[in-house]
N, C-alpha and C positions, 0 to 999 in steps of 0.2 A: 251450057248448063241445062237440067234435066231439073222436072219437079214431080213429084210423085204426092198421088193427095189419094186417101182411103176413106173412099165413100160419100164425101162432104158433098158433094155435087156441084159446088159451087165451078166457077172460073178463078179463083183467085186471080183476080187482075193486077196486086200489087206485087208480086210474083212473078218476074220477070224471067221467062225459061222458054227456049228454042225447044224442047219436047217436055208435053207433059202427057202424065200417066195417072189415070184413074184403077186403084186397085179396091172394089167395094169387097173391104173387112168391116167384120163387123166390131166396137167397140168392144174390147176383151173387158172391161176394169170391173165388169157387174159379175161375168162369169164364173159358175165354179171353179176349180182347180183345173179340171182334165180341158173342162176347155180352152179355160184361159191358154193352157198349153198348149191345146192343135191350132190357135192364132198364133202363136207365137213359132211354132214350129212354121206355118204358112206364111206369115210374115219372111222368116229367115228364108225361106225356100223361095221367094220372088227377090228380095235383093240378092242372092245369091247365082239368080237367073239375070237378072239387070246389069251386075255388073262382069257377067260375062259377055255380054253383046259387046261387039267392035261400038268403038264410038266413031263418030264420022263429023 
């Protein structure tokens, strides 16, 4: 199992995951429109990337 964390920087140590992944987005929810949507579009374009890799 994989964990993916955007931006926090932390370790979440209670998060138990054999790979994890730091992707620094930045929090959409203040954003105007257009942007809120190029997160969101960026968002979809890295799990859409992630879950093409071979898992192993």
């Amino acid at each position: 199992m994989g964990a993916v964390t955007m931006g926090c920087g932390d370790s979440c140590p209670l998060v138990r995951a054999k790979v994890r992944e730091e992707w620094n987005i930045p929090d959409p929810k203040d954003l105007p429109d257009d942007d809120f949507r190029k997160i969101r579009d960026l968002i979809e374009q890295k799990v859409t990337s992630l879950l093409a890799q071979p898992t192993g």
